[in-house]
PyMOL CGO cylinders between C-alpha atoms (Angstrom):
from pymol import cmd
from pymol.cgo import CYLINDER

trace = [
    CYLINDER, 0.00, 0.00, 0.00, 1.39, 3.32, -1.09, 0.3, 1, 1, 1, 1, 1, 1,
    CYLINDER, 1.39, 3.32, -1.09, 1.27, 5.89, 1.82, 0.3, 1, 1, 1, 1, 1, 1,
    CYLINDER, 1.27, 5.89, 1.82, -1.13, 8.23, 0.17, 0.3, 1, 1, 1, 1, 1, 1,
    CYLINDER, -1.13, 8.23, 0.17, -3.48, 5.50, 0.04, 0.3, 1, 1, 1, 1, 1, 1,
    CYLINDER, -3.48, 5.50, 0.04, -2.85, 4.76, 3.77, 0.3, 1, 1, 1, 1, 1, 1,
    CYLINDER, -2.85, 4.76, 3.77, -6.25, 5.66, 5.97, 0.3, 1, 1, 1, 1, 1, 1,
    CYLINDER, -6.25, 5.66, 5.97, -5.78, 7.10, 9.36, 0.3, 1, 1, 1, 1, 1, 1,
    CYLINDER, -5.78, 7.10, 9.36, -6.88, 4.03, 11.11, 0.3, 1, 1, 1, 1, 1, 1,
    CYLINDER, -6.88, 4.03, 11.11, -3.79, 2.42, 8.82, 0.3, 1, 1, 1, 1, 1, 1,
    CYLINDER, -3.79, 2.42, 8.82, -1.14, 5.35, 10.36, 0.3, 1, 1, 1, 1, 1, 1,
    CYLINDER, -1.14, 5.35, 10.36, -2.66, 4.94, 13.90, 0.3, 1, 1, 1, 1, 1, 1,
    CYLINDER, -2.66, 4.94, 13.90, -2.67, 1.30, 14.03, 0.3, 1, 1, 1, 1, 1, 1,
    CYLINDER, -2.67, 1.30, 14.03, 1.22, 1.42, 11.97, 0.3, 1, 1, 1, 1, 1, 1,
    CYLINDER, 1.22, 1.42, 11.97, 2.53, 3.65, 14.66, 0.3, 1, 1, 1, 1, 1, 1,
    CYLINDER, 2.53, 3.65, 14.66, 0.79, 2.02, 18.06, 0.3, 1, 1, 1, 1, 1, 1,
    CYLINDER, 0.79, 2.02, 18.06, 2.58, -1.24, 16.64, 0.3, 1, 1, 1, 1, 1, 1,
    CYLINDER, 2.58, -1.24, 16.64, 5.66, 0.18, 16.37, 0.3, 1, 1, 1, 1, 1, 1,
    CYLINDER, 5.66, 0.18, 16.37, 5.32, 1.57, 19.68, 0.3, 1, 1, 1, 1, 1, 1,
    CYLINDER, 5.32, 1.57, 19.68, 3.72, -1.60, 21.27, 0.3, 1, 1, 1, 1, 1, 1,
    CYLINDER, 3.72, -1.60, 21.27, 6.77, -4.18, 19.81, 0.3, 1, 1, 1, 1, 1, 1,
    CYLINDER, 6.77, -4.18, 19.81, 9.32, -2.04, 21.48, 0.3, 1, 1, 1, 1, 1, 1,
    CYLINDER, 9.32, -2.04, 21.48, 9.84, -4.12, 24.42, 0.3, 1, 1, 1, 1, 1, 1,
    CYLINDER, 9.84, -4.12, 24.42, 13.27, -2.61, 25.17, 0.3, 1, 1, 1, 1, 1, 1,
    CYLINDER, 13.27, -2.61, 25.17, 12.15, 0.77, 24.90, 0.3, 1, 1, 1, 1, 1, 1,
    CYLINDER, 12.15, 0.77, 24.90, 9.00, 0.30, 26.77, 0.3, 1, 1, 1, 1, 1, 1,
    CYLINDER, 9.00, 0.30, 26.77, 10.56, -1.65, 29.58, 0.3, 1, 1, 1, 1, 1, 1,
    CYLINDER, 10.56, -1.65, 29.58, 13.38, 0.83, 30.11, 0.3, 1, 1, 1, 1, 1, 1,
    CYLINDER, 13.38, 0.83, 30.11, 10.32, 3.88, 30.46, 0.3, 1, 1, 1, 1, 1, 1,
    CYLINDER, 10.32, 3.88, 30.46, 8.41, 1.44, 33.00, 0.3, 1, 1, 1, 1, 1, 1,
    CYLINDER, 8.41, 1.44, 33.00, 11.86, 1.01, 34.73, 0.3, 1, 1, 1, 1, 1, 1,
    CYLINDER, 11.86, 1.01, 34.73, 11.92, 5.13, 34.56, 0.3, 1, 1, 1, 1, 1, 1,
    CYLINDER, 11.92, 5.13, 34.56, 8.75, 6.03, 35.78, 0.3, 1, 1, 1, 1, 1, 1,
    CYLINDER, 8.75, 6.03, 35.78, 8.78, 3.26, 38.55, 0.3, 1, 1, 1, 1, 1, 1,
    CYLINDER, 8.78, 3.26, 38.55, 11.79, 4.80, 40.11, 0.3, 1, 1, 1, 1, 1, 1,
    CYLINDER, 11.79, 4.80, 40.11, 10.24, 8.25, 39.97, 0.3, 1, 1, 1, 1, 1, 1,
    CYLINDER, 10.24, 8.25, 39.97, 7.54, 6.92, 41.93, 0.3, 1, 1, 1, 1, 1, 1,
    CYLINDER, 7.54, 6.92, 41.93, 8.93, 7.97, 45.00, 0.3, 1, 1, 1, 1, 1, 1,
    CYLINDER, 8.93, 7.97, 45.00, 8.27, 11.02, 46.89, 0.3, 1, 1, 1, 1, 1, 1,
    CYLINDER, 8.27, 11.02, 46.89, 12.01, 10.65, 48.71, 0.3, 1, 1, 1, 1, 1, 1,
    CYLINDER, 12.01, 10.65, 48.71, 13.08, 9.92, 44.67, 0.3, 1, 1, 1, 1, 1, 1,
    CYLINDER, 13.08, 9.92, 44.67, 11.57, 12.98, 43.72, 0.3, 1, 1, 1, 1, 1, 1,
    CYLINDER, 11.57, 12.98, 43.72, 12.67, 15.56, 46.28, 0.3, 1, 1, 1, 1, 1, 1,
    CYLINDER, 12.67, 15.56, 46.28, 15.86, 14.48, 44.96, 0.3, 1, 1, 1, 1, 1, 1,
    CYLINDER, 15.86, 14.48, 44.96, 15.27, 14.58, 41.54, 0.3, 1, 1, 1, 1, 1, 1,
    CYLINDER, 15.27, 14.58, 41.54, 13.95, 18.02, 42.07, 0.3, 1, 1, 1, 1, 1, 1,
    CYLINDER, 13.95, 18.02, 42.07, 17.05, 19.47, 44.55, 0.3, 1, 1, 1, 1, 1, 1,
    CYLINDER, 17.05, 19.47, 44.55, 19.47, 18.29, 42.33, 0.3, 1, 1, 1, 1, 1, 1,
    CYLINDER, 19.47, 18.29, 42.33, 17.47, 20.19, 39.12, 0.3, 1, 1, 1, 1, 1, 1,
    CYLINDER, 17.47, 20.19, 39.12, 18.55, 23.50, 41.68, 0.3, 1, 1, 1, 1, 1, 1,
    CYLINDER, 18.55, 23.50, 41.68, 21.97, 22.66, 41.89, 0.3, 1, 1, 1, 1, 1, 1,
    CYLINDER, 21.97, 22.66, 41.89, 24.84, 20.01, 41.66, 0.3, 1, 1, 1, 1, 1, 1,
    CYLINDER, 24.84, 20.01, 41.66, 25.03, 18.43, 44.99, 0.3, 1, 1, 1, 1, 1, 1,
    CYLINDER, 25.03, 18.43, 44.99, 27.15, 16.02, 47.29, 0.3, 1, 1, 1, 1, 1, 1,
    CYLINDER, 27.15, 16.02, 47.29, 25.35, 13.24, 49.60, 0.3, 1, 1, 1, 1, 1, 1,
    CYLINDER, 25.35, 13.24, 49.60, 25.95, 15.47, 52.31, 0.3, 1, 1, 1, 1, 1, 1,
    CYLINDER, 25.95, 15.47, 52.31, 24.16, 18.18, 50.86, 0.3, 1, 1, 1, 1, 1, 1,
    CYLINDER, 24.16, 18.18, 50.86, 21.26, 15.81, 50.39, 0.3, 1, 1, 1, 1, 1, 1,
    CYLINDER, 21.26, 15.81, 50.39, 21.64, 14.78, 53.87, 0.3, 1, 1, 1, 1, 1, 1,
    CYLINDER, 21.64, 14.78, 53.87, 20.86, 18.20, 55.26, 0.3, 1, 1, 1, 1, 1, 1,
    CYLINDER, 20.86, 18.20, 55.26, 18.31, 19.29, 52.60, 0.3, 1, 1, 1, 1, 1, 1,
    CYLINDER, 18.31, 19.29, 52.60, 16.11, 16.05, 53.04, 0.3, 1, 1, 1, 1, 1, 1,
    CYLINDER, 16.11, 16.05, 53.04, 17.22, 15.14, 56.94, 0.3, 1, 1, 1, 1, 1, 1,
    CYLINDER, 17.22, 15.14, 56.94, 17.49, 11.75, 56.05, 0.3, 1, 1, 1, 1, 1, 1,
    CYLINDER, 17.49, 11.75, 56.05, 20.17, 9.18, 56.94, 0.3, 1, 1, 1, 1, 1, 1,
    CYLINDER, 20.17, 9.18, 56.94, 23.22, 9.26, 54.21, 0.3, 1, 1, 1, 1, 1, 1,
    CYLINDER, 23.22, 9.26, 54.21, 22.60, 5.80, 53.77, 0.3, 1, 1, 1, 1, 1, 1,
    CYLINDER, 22.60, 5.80, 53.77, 18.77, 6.16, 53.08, 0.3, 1, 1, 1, 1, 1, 1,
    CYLINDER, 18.77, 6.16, 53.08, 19.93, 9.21, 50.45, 0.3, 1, 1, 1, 1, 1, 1,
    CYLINDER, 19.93, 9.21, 50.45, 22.64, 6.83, 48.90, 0.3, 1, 1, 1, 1, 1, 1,
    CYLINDER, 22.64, 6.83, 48.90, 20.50, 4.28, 48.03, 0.3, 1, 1, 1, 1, 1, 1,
    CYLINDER, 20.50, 4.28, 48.03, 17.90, 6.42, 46.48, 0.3, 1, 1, 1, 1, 1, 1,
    CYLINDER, 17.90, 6.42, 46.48, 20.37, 7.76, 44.44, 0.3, 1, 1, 1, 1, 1, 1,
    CYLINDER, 20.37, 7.76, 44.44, 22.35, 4.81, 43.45, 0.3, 1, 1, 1, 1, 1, 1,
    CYLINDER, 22.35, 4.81, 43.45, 18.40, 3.69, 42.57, 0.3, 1, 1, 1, 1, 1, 1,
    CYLINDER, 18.40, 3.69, 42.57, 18.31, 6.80, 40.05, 0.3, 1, 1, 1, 1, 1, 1,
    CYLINDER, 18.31, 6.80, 40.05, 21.49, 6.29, 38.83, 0.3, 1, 1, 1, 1, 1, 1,
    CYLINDER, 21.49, 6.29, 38.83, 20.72, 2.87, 38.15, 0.3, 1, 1, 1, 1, 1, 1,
    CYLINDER, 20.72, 2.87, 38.15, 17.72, 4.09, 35.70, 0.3, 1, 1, 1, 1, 1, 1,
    CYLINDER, 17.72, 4.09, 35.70, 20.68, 6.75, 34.37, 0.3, 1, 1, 1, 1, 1, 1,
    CYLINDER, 20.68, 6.75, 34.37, 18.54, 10.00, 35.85, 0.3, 1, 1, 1, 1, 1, 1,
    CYLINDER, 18.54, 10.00, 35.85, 21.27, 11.07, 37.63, 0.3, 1, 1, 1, 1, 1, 1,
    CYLINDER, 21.27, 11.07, 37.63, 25.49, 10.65, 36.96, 0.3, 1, 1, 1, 1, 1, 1,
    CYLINDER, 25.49, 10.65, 36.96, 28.19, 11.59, 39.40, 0.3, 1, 1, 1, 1, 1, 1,
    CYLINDER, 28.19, 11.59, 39.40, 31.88, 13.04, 39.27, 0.3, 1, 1, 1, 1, 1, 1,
    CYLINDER, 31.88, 13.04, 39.27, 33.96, 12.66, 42.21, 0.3, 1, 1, 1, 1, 1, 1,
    CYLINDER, 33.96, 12.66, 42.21, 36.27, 15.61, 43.52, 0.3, 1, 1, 1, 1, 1, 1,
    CYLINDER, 36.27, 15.61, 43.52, 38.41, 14.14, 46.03, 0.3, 1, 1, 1, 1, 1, 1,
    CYLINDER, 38.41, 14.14, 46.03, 36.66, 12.66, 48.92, 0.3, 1, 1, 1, 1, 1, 1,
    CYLINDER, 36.66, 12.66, 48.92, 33.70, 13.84, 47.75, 0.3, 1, 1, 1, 1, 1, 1,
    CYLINDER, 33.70, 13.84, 47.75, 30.91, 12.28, 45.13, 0.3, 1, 1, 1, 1, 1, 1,
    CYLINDER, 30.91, 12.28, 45.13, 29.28, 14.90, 43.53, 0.3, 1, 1, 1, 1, 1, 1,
    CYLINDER, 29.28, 14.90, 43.53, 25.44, 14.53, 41.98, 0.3, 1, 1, 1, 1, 1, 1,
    CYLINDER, 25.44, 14.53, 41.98, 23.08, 16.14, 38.90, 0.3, 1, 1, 1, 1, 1, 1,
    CYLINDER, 23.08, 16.14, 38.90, 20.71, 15.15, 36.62, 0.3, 1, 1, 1, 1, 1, 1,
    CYLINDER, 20.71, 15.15, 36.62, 21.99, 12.92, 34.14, 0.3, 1, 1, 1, 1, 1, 1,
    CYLINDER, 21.99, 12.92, 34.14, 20.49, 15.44, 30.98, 0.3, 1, 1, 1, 1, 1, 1,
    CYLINDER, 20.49, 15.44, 30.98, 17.44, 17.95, 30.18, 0.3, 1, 1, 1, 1, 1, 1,
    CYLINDER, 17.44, 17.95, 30.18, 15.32, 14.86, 29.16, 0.3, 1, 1, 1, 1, 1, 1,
    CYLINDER, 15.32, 14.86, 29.16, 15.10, 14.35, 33.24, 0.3, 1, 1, 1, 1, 1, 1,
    CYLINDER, 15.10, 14.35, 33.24, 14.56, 17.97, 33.75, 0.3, 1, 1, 1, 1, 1, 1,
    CYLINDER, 14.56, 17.97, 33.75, 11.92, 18.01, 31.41, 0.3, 1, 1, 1, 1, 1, 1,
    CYLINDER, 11.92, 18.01, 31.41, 10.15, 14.88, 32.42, 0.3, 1, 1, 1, 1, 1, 1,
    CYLINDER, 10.15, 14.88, 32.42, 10.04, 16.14, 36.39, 0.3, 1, 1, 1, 1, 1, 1,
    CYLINDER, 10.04, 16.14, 36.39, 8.85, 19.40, 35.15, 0.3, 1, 1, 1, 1, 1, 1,
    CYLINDER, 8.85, 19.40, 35.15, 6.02, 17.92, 33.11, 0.3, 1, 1, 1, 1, 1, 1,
    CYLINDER, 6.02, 17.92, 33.11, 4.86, 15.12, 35.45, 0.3, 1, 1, 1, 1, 1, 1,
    CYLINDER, 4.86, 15.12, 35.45, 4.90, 18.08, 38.34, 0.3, 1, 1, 1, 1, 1, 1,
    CYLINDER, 4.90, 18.08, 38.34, 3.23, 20.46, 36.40, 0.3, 1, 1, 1, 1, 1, 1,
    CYLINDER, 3.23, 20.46, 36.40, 0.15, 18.11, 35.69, 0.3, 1, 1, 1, 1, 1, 1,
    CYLINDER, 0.15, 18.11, 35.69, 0.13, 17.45, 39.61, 0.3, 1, 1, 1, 1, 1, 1,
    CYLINDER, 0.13, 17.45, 39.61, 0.14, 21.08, 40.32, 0.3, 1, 1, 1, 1, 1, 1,
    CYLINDER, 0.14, 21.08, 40.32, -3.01, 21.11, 37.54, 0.3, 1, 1, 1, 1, 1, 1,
    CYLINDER, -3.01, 21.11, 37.54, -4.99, 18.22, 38.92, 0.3, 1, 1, 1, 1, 1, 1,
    CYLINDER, -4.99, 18.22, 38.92, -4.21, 19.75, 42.13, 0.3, 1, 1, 1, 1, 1, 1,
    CYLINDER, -4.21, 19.75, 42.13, -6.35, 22.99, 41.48, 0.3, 1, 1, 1, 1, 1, 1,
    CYLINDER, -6.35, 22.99, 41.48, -9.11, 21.75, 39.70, 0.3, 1, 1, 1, 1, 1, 1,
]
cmd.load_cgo(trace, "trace")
């Protein structure tokens, strides 16, 4: 079939398929989203959109344990939302790129619309 002769119900079921068969794709965004599925996850997601931080940092910010904030981040960086660099002693922590940014900022800004409805 030619693509001018394609219907829309042809282009919508062509694309869902495509989308559907991507197993690797679509497990590694219901890998994503399951991790982000955390408020603890989240606050961090969102301190470290402020600024790049050390564990420390996170410590004070969140008053949690450093062990509680290590795990949730080596959770996040498992998922490759957030990377590290390490200056001396210290591990330092940001979002791995804008795509993270941009999915926190979207997902937040629908809960901030639900929210005042």
């Amino acid at each position: 079939m030619l693509e001018h002769d394609k219907t829309d119900k042809d282009r919508l079921e062509e694309k869902f398929l495509a989308f559907a068969e991507d197993d690797r794709t679509m497990d590694r965004l219901s890998r994503i989203f399951k991790v982000l599925g955390d408020p603890t996850r989240l606050k961090i997601i969102y301190a470290l959109s402020l600024s790049t931080l050390n564990v420390s940092q996170l410590v004070d910010l969140l008053g949690m344990s450093q062990s509680s904030i290590s795990h949730q981040l080596s959770l996040l960086k498992a998922e490759n939302l957030v990377k590290n660099r390490k200056e001396g002693r210290k591990v330092y922590y940001s979002l791995d790129d804008d795509h993270v940014l941009s999915l926190f900022d979207e997902g937040y800004e629908h809960a901030k619309h639900l929210q005042n409805r």
